[in-house]
RODO-2510 file (C-alpha; in nm, 4 decimals, decimal comma):
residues 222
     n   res          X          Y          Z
     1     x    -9,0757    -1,0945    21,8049
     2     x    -9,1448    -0,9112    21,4990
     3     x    -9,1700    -1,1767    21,1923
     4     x    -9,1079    -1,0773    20,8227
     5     x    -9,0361    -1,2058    20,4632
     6     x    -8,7539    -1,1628    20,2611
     7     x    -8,8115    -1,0670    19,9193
     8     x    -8,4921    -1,1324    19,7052
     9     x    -8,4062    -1,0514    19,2706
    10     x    -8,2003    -1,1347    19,0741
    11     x    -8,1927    -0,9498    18,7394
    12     x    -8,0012    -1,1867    18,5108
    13     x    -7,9478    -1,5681    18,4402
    14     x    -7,5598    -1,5150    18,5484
    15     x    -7,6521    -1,3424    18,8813
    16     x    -7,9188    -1,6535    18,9547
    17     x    -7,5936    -1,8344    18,9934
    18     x    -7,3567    -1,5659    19,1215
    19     x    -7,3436    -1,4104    19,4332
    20     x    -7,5738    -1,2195    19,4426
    21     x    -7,9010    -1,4089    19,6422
    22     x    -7,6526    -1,5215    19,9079
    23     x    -7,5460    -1,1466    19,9479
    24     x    -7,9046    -1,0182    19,9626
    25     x    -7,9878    -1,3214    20,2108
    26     x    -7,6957    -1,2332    20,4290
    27     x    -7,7945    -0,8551    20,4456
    28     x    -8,1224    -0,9240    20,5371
    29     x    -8,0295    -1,1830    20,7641
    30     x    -7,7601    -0,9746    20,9491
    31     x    -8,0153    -0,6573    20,9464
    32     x    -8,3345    -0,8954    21,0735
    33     x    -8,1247    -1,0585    21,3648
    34     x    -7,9948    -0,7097    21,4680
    35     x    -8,3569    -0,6145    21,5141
    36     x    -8,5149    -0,8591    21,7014
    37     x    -8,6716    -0,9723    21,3700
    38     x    -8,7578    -1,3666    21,2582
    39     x    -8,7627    -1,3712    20,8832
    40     x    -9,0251    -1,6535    20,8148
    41     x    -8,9932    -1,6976    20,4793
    42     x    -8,8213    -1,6021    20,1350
    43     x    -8,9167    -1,5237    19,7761
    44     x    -8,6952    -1,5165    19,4909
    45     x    -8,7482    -1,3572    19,1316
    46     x    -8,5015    -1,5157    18,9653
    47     x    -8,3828    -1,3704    18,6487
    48     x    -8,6813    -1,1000    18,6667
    49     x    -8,6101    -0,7100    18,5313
    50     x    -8,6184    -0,4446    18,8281
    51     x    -8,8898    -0,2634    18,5488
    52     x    -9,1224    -0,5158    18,5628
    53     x    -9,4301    -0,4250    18,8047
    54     x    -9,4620    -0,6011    19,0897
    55     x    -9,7551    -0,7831    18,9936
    56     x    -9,6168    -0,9491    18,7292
    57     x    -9,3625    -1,0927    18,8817
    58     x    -9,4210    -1,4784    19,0354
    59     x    -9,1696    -1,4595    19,3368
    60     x    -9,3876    -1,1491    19,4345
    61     x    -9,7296    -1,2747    19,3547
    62     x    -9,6303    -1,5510    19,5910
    63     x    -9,4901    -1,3255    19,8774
    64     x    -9,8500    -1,1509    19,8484
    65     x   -10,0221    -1,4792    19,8184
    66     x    -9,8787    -1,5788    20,1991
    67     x    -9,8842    -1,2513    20,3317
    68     x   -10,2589    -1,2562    20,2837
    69     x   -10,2743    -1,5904    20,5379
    70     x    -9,9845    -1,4803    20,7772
    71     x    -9,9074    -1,2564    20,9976
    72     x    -9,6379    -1,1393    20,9162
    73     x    -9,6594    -0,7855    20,7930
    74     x    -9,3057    -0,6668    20,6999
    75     x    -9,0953    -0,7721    20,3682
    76     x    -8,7184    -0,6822    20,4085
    77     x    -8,5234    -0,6342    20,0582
    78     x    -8,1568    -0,6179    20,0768
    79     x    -8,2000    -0,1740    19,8844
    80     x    -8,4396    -0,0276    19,7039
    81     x    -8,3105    -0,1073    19,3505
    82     x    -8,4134    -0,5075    19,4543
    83     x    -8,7735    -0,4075    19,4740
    84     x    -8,7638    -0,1670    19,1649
    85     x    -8,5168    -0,0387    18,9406
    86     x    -8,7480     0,2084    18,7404
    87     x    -8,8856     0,5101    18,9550
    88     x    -9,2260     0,4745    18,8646
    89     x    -9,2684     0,1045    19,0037
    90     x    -9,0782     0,1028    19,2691
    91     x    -9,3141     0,4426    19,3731
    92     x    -9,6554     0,2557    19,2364
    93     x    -9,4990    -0,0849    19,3678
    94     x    -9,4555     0,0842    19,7328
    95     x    -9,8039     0,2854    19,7479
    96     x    -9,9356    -0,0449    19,6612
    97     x    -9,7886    -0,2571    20,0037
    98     x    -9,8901     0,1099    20,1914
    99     x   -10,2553     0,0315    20,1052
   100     x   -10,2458    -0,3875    20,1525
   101     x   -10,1037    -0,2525    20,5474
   102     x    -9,7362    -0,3841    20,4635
   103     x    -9,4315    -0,2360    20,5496
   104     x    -9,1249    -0,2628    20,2954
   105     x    -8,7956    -0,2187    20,4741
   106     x    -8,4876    -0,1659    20,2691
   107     x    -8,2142    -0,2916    20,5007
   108     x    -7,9224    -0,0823    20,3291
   109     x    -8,1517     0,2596    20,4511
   110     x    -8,4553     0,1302    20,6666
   111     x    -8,6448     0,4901    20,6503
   112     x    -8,6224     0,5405    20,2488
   113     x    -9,0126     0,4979    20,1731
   114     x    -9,0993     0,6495    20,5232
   115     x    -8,9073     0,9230    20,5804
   116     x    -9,1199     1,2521    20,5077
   117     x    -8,8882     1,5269    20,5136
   118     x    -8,7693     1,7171    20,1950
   119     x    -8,4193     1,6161    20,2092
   120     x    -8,5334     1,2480    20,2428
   121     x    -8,7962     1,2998    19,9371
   122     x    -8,4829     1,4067    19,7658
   123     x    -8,2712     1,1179    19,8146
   124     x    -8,5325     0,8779    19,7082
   125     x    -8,5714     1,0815    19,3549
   126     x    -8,1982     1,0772    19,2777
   127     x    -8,1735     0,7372    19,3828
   128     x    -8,4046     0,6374    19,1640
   129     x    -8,3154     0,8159    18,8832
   130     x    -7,9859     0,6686    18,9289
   131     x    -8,1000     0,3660    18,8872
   132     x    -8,3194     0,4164    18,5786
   133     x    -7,9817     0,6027    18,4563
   134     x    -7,8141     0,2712    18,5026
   135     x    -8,1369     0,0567    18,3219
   136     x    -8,0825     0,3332    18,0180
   137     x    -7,7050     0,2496    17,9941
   138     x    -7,7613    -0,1377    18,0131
   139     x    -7,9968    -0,1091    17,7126
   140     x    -7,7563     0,1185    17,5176
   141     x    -7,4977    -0,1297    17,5918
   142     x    -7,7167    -0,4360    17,4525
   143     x    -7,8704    -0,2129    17,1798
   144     x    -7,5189    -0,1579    17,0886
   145     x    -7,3868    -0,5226    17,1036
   146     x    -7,7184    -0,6222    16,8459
   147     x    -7,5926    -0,3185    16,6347
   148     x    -7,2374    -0,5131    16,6079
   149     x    -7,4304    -0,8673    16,5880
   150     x    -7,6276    -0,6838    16,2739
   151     x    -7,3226    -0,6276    16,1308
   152     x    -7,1114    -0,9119    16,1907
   153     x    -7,4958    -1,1431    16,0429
   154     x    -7,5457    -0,8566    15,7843
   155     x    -7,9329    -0,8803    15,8617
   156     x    -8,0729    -0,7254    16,1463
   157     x    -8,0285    -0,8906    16,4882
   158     x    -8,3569    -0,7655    16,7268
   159     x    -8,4217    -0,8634    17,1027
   160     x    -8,7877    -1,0137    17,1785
   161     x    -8,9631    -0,7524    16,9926
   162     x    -8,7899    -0,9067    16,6830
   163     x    -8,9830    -1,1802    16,7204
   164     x    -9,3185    -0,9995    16,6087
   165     x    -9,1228    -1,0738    16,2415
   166     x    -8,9062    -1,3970    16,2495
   167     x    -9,1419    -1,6039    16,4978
   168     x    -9,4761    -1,4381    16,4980
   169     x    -9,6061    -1,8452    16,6049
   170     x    -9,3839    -1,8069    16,9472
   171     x    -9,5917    -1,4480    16,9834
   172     x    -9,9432    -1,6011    16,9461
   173     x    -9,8779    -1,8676    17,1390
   174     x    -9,7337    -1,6894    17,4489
   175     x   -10,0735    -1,4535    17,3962
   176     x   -10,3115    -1,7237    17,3709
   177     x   -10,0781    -1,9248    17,6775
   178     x   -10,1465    -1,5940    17,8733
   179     x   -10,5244    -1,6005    17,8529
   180     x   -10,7539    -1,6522    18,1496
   181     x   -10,8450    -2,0534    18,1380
   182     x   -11,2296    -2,0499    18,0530
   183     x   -11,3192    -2,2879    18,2326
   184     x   -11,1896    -2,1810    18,5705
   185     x   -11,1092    -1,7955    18,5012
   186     x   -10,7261    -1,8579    18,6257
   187     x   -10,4000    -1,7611    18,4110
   188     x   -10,0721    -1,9573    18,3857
   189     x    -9,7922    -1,7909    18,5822
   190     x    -9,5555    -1,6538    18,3602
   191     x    -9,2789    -1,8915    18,4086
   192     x    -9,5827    -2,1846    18,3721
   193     x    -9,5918    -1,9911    18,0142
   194     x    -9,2274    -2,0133    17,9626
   195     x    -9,2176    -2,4269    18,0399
   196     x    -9,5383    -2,4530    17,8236
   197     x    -9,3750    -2,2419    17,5456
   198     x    -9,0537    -2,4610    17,6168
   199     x    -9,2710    -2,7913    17,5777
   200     x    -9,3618    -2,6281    17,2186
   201     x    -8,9898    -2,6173    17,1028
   202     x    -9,0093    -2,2229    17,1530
   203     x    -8,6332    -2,1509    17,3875
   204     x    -8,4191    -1,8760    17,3653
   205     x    -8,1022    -1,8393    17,1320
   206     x    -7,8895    -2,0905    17,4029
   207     x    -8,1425    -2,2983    17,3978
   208     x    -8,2861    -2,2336    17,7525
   209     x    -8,6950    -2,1423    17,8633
   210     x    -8,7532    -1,7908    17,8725
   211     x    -8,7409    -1,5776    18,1457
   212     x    -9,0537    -1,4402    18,3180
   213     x    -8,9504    -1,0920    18,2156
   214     x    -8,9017    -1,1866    17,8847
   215     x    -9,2323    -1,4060    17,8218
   216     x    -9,4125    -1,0753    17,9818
   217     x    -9,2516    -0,9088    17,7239
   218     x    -9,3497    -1,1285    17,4557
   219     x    -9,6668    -1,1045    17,5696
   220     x    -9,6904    -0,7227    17,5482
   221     x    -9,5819    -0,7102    17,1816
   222     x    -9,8862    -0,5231    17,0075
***
């Protein structure tokens, strides 16, 4: 028998408790046990952007992690847009698993990173783009609702990058959180970061840890 991982994300804090995992985990279930296929294990990025590389990402790092011991050698996402949202990673993102000898099955459309022909090249453009068109909307949506917040505050109401002004402390801390230890040459994960950056009184505006996505973020702010 065949054995595989799942690899399951969830892009917001409302979907980790919504129905989302358990309707990933049921597609890949129903698609693995169709195949003759024993998922092993499963790997969760919880409340983690469909932009952010792979590699930054602690569900995936993890899924790599025990793919590297096993031998299992396929990871079975419920589409495409659950491995990558933005074109580019989910292209760099797949080219990556091609080279480490895994095999990424969406189980919506098994052959979409396999299938060679023009057509099927295509599809997995449009596709794509469509769901980069959908990323652009979701930020003109939010940029839109701190537009109204602006108003309704009459100052200026900014996401993360705001922070770079009214908390440059919660910047330089997730920076200097982020750097290699120097006395063993590892890095905090970037949720570690976020309960370390918690611990320091630095939570979002409801009061809860940031999200790996957003402590990358913070992280990247020049």
């Amino acid at each position: 028998m065949i054995t595989a991982v799942a690899y399951l994300r969830t892009s917001s804090r409302t979907n980790v408790d919504g129905d989302s995992a358990p309707r990933q985990r049921q597609a890949i279930g129903e698609y693995a046990r169709g195949h003759g296929i024993e998922v092993v294990r499963e790997f969760h990025d919880a409340a983690v952007s469909g932009a952010d590389p792979i590699d930054t990402r602690p569900g995936f790092q993890a899924l790599l992690e025990y793919l590297a011991g096993n031998g299992a050698r396929v990871i079975l996402i419920e589409n495409a847009s659950r491995f990558a949202r933005d074109l580019a990673v989910q292209l760099a993102g797949h080219k990556l698993l091609q080279r480490l000898g895994y095999e990424l099955i969406p189980v919506d459309a098994p052959n979409h990173f396999t299938d060679d022909t023009p057509t099927a090249a295509m599809v997995r453009q449009i596709l794509g783009a469509v769901s980069e068109f959908e990323k652009a909307q979701l930020v003109a949506k939010l940029r839109g609702a701190r537009d109204r917040a602006s108003k309704a505050a009459g100052r200026r109401v900014e996401g993360n990058h705001g922070y770079r002004v009214s908390s440059p402390d919660l910047i330089r801390e997730a920076k200097r959180l982020a750097r290699k230890s120097p006395k063993t040459g590892s890095r905090r994960s970037l949720r570690e970061i976020a309960a370390e950056l918690a611990k320091l009184g630095h939570v979002t505006a409801s009061g809860q840890p940031f999200s790996a996505s957003q402590v990358q973020r913070l992280i990247d702010v020049g």
